[in-house]
N, CA, C and O atoms as a GROMACS GRO file, in nm:
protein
  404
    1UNK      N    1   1.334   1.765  -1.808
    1UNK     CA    2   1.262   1.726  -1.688
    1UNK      C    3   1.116   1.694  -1.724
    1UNK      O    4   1.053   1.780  -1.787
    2UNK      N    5   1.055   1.578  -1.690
    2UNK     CA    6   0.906   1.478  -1.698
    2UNK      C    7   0.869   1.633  -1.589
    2UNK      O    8   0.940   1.681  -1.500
    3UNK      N    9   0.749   1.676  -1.634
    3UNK     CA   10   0.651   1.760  -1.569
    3UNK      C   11   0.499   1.743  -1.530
    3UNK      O   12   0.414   1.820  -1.485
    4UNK      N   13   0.501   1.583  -1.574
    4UNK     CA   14   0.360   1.579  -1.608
    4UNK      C   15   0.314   1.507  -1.467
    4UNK      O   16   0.375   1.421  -1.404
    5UNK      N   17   0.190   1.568  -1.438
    5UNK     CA   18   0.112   1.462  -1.340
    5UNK      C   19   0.004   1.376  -1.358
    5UNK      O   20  -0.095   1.386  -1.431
    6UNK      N   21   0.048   1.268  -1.258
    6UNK     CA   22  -0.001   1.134  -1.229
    6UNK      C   23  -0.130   1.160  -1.202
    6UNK      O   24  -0.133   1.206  -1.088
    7UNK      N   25  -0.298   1.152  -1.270
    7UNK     CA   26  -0.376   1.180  -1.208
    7UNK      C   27  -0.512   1.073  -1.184
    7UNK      O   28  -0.628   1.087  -1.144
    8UNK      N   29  -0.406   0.932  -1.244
    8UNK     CA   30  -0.502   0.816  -1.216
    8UNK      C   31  -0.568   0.783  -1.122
    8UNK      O   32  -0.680   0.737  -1.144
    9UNK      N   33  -0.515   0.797  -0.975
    9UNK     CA   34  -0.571   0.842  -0.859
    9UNK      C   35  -0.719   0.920  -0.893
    9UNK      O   36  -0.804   0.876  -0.816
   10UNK      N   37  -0.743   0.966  -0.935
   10UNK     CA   38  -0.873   1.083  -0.967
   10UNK      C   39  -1.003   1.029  -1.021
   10UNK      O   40  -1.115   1.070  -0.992
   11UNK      N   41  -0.960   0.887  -1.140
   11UNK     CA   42  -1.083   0.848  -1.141
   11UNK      C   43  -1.078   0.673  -1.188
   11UNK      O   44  -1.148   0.614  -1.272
   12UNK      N   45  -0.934   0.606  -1.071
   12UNK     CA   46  -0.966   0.462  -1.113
   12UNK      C   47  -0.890   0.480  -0.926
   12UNK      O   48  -0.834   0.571  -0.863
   13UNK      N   49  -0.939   0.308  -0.892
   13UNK     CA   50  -0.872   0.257  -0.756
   13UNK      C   51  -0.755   0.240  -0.743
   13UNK      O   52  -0.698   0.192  -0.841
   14UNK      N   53  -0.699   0.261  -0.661
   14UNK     CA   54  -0.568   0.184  -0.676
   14UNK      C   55  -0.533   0.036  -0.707
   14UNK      O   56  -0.563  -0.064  -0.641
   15UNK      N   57  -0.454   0.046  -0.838
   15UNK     CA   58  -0.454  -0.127  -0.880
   15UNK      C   59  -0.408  -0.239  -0.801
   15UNK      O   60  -0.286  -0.246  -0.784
   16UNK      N   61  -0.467  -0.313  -0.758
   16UNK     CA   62  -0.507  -0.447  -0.710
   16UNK      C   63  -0.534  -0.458  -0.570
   16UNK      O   64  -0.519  -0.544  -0.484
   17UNK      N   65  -0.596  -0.300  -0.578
   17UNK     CA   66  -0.713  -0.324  -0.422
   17UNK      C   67  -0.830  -0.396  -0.517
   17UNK      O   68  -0.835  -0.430  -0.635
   18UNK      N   69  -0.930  -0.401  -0.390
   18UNK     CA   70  -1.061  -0.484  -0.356
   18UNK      C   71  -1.124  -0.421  -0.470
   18UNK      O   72  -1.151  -0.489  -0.569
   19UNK      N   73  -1.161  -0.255  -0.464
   19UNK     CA   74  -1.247  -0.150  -0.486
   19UNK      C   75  -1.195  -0.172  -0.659
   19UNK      O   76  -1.296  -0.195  -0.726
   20UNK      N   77  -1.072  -0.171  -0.743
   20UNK     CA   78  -1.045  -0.251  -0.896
   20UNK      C   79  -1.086  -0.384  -0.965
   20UNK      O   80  -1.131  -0.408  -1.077
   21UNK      N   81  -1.055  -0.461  -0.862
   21UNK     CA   82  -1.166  -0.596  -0.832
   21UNK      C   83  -1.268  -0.628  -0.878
   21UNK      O   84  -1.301  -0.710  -0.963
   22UNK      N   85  -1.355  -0.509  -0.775
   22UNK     CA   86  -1.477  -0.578  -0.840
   22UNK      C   87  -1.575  -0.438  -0.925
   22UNK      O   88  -1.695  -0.417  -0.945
   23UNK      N   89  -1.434  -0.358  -0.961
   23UNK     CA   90  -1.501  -0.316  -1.086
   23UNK      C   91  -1.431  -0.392  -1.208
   23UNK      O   92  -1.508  -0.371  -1.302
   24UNK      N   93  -1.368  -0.438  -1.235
   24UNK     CA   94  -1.312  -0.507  -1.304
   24UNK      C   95  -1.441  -0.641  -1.336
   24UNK      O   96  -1.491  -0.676  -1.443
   25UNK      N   97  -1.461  -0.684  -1.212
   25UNK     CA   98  -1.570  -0.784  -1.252
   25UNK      C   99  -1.715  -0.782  -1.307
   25UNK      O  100  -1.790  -0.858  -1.368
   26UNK      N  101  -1.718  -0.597  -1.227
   26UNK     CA  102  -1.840  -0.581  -1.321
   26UNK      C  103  -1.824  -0.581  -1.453
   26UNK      O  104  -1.868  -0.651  -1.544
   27UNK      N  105  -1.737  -0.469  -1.446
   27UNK     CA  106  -1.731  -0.503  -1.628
   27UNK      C  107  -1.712  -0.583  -1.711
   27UNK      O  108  -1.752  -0.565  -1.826
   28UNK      N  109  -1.624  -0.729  -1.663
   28UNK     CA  110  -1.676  -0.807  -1.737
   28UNK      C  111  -1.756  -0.898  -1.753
   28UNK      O  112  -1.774  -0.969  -1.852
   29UNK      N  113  -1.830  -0.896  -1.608
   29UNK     CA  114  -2.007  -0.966  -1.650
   29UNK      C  115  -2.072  -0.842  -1.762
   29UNK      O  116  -2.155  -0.896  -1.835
   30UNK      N  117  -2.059  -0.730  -1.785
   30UNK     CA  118  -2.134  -0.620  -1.866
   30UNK      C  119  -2.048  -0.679  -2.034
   30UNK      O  120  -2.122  -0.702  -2.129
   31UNK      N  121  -1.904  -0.698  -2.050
   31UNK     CA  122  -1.839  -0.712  -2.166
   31UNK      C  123  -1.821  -0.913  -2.186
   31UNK      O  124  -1.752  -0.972  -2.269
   32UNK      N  125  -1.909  -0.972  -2.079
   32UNK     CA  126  -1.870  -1.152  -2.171
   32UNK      C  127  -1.950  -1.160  -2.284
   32UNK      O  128  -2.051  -1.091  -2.278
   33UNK      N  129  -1.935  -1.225  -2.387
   33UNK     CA  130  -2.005  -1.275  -2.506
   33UNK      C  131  -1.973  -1.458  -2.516
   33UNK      O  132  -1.875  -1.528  -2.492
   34UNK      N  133  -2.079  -1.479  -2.553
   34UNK     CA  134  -2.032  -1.656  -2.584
   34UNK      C  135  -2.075  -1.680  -2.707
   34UNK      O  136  -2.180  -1.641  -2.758
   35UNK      N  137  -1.963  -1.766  -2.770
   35UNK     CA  138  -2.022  -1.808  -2.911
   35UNK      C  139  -1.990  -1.933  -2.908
   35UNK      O  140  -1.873  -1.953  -2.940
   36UNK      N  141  -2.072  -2.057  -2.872
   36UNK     CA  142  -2.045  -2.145  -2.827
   36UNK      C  143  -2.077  -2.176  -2.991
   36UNK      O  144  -2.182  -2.119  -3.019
   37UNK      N  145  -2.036  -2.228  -3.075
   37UNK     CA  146  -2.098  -2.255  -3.226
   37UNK      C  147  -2.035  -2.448  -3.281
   37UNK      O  148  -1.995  -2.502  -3.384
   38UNK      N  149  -2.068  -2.498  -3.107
   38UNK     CA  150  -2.002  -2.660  -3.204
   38UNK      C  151  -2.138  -2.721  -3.273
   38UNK      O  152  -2.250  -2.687  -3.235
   39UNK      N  153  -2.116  -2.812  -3.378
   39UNK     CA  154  -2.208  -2.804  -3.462
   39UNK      C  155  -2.179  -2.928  -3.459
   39UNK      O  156  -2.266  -2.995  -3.514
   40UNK      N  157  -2.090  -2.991  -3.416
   40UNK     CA  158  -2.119  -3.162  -3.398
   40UNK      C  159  -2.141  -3.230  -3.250
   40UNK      O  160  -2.063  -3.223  -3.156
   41UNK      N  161  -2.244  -3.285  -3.253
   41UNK     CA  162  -2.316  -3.309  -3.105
   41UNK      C  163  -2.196  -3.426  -3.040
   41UNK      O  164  -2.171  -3.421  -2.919
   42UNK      N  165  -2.127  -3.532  -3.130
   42UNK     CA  166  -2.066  -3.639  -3.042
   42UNK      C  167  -1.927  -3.533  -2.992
   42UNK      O  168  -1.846  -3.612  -2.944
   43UNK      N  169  -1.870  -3.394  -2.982
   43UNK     CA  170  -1.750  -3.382  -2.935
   43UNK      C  171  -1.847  -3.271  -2.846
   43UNK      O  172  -1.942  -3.200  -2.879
   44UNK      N  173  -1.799  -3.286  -2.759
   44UNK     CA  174  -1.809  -3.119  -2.655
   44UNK      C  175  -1.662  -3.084  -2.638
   44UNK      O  176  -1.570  -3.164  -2.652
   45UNK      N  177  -1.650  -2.931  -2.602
   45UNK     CA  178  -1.530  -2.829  -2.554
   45UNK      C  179  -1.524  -2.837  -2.462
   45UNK      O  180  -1.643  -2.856  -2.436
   46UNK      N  181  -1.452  -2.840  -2.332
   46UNK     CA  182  -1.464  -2.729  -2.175
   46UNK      C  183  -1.340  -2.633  -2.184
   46UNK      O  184  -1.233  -2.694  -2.187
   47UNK      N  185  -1.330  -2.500  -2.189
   47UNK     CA  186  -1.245  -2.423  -2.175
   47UNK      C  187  -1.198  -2.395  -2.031
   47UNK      O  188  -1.274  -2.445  -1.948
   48UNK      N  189  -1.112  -2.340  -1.987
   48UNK     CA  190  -1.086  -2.302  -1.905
   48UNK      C  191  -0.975  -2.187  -1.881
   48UNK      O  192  -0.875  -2.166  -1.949
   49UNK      N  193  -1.010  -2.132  -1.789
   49UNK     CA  194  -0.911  -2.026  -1.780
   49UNK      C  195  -0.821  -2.027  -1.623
   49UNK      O  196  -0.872  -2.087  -1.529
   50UNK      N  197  -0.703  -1.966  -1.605
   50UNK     CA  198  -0.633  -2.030  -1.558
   50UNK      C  199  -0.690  -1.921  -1.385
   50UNK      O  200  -0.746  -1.812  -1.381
   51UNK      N  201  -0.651  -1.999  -1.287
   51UNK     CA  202  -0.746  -1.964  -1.146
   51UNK      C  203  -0.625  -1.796  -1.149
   51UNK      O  204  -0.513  -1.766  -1.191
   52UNK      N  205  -0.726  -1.735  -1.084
   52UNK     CA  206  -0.707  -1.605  -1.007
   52UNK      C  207  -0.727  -1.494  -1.219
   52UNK      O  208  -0.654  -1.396  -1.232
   53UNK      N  209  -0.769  -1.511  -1.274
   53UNK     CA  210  -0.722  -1.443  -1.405
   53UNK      C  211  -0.777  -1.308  -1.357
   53UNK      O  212  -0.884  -1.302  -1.295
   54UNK      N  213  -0.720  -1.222  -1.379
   54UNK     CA  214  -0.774  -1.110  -1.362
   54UNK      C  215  -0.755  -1.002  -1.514
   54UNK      O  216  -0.647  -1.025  -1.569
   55UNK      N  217  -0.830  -0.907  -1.578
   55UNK     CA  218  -0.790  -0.803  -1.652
   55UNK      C  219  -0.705  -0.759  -1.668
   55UNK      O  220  -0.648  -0.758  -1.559
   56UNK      N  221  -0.624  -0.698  -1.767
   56UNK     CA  222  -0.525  -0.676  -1.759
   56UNK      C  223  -0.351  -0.728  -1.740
   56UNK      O  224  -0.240  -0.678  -1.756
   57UNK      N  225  -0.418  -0.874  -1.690
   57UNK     CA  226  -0.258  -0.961  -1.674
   57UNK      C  227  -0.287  -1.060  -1.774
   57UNK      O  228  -0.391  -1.097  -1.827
   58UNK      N  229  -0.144  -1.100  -1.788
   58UNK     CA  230  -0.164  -1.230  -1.899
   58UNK      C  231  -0.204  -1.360  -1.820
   58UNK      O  232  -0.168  -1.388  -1.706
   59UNK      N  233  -0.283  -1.432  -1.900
   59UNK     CA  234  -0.324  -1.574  -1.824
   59UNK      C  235  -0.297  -1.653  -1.948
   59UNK      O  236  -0.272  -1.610  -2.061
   60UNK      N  237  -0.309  -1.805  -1.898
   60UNK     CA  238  -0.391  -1.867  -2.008
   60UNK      C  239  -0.492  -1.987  -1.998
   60UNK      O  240  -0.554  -2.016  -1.897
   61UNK      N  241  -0.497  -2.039  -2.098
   61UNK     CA  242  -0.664  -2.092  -2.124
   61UNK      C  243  -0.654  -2.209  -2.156
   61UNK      O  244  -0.598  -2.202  -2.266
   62UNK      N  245  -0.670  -2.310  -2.135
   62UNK     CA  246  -0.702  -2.501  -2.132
   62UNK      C  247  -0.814  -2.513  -2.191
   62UNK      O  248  -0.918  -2.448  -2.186
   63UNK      N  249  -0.770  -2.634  -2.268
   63UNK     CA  250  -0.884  -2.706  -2.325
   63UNK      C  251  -0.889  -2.864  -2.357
   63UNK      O  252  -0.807  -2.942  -2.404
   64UNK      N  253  -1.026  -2.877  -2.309
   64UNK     CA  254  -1.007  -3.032  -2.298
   64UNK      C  255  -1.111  -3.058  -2.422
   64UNK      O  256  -1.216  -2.995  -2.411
   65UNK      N  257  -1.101  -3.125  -2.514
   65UNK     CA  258  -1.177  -3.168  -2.608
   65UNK      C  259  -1.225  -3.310  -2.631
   65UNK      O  260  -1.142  -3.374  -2.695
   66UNK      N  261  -1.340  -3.382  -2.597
   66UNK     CA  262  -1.382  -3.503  -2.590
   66UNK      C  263  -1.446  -3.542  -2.698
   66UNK      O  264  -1.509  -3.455  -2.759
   67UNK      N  265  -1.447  -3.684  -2.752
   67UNK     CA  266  -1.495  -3.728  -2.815
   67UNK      C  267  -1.627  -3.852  -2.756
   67UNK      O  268  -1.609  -3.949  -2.682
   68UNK      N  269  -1.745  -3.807  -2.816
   68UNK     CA  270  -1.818  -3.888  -2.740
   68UNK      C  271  -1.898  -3.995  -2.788
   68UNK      O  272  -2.003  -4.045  -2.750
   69UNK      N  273  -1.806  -4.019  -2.900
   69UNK     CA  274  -1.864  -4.167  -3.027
   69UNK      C  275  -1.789  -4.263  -3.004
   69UNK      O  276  -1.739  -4.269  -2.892
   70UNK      N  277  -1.767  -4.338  -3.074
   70UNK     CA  278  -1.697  -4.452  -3.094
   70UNK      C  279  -1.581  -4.417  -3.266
   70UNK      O  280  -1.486  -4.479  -3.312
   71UNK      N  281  -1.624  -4.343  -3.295
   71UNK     CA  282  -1.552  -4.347  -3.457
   71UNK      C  283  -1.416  -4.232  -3.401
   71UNK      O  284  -1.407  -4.174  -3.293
   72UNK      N  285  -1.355  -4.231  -3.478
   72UNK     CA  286  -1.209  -4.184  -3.417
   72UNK      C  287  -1.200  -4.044  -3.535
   72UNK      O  288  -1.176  -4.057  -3.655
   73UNK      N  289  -1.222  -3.939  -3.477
   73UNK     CA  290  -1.222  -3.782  -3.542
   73UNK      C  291  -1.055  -3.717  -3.492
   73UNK      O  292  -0.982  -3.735  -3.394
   74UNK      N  293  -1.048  -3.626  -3.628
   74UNK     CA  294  -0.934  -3.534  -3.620
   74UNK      C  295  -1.017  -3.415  -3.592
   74UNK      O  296  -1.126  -3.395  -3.645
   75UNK      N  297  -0.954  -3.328  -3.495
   75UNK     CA  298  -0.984  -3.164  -3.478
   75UNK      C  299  -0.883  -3.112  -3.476
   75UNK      O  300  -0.767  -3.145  -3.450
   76UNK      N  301  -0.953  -2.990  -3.517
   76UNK     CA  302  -0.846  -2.850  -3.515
   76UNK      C  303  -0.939  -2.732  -3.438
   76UNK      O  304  -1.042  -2.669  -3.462
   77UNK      N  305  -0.816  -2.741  -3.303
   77UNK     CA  306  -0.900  -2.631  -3.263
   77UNK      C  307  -0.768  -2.488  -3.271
   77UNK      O  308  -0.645  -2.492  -3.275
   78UNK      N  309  -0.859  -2.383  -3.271
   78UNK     CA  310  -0.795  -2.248  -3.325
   78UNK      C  311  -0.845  -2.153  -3.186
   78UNK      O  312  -0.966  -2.145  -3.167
   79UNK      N  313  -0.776  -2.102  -3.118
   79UNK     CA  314  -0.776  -2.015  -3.044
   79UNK      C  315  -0.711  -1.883  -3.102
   79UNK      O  316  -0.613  -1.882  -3.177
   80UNK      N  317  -0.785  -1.762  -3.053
   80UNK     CA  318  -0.804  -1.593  -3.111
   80UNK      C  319  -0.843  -1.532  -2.985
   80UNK      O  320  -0.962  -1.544  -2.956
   81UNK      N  321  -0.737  -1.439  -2.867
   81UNK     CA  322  -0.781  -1.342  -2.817
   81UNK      C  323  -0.763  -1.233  -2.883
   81UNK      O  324  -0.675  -1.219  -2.968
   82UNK      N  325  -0.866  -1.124  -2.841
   82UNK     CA  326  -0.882  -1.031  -2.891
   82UNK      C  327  -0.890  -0.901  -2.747
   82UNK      O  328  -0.983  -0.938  -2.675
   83UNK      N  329  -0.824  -0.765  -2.687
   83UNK     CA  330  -0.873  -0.674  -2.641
   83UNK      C  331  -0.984  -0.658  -2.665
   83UNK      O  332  -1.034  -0.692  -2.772
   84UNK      N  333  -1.051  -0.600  -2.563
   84UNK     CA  334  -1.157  -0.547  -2.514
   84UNK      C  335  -1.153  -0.438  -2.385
   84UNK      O  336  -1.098  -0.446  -2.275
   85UNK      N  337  -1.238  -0.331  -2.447
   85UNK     CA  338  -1.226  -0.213  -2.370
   85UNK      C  339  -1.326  -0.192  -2.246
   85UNK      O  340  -1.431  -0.238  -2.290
   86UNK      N  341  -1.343  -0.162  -2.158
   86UNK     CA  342  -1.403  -0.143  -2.070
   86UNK      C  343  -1.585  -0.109  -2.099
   86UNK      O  344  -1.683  -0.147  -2.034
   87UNK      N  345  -1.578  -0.041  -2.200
   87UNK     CA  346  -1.685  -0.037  -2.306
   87UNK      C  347  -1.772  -0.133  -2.367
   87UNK      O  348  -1.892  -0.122  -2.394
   88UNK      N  349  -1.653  -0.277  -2.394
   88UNK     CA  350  -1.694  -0.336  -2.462
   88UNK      C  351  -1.679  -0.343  -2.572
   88UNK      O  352  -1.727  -0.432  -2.643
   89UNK      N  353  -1.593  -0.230  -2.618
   89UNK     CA  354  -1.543  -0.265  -2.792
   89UNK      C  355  -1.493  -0.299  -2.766
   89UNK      O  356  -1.433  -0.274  -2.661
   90UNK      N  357  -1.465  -0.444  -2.893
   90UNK     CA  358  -1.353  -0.555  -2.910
   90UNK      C  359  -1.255  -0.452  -2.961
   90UNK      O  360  -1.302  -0.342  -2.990
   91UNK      N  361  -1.069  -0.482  -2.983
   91UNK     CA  362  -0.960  -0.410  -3.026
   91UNK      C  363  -0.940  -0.556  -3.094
   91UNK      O  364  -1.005  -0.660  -3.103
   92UNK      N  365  -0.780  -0.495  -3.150
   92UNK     CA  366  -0.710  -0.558  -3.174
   92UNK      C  367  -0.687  -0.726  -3.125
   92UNK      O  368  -0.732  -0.765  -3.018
   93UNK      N  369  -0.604  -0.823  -3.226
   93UNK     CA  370  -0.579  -0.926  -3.162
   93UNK      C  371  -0.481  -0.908  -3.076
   93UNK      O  372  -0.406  -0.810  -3.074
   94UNK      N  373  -0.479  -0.992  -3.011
   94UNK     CA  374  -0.317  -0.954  -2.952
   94UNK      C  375  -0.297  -1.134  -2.892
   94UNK      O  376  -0.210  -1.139  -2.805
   95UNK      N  377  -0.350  -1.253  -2.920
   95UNK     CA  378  -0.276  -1.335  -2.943
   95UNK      C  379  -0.348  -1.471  -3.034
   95UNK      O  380  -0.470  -1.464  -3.056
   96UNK      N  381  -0.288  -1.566  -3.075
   96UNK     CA  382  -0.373  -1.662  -3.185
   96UNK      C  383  -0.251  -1.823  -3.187
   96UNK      O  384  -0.131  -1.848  -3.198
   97UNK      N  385  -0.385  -1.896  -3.168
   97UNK     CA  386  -0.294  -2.001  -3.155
   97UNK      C  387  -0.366  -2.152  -3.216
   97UNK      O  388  -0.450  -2.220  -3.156
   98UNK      N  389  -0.321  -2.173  -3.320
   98UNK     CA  390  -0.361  -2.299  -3.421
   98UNK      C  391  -0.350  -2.447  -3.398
   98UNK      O  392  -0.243  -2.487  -3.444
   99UNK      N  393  -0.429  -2.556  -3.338
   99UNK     CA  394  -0.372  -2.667  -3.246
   99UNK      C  395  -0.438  -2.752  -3.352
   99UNK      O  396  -0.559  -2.750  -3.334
  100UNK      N  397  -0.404  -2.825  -3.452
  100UNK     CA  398  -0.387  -2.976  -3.577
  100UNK      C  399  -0.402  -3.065  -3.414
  100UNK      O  400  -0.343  -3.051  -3.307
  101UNK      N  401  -0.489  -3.140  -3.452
  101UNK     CA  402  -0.485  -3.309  -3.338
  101UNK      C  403  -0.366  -3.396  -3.433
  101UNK      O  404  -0.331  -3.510  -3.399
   0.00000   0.00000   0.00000
């Protein structure tokens, strides 16, 4: 017989009220980082992430990559999520995805 008690109630909201929400959002305005690092001015990125994403659920992420010359470039773009704790330490990967043009 499981004996153990449930005592999440005690010091988080109930998940996917309001009151998880927008602690969830604080924390991750407190845990975003940007490393925006393109180093060639004729392409820009726009990422995107997919509407309603919340912590904790899986989403995913779009990308539109432009070219803004006239000369015709190959990219490789490489996508790497990584966990992150409420803290702010980064964890583990937990997904990675390699895109050859």
């Amino acid at each position: 017989k499981d004996d153990r008690e449930d005592i999440t109630h005690n010091y988080k909201y109930p998940e996917g009220s309001e009151d998880e929400r927008r602690v969830f959002q604080k924390a991750n305005k407190l845990t975003e980082q940007t490393t925006d690092e393109i180093t060639d001015p004729g392409i820009t990125i726009k990422l995107k992430g997919s509407d309603g994403m919340n912590k904790g659920c899986d989403f995913d992420v779009y990308a539109v990559i432009s070219n803004n010359t006239e000369v015709e470039r190959q990219c490789r773009l490489m996508f790497c999520a990584r966990t992150s704790s409420y803290n702010g330490q980064v964890g583990a990967e937990c997904g990675k995805k390699d895109l050859l043009n």
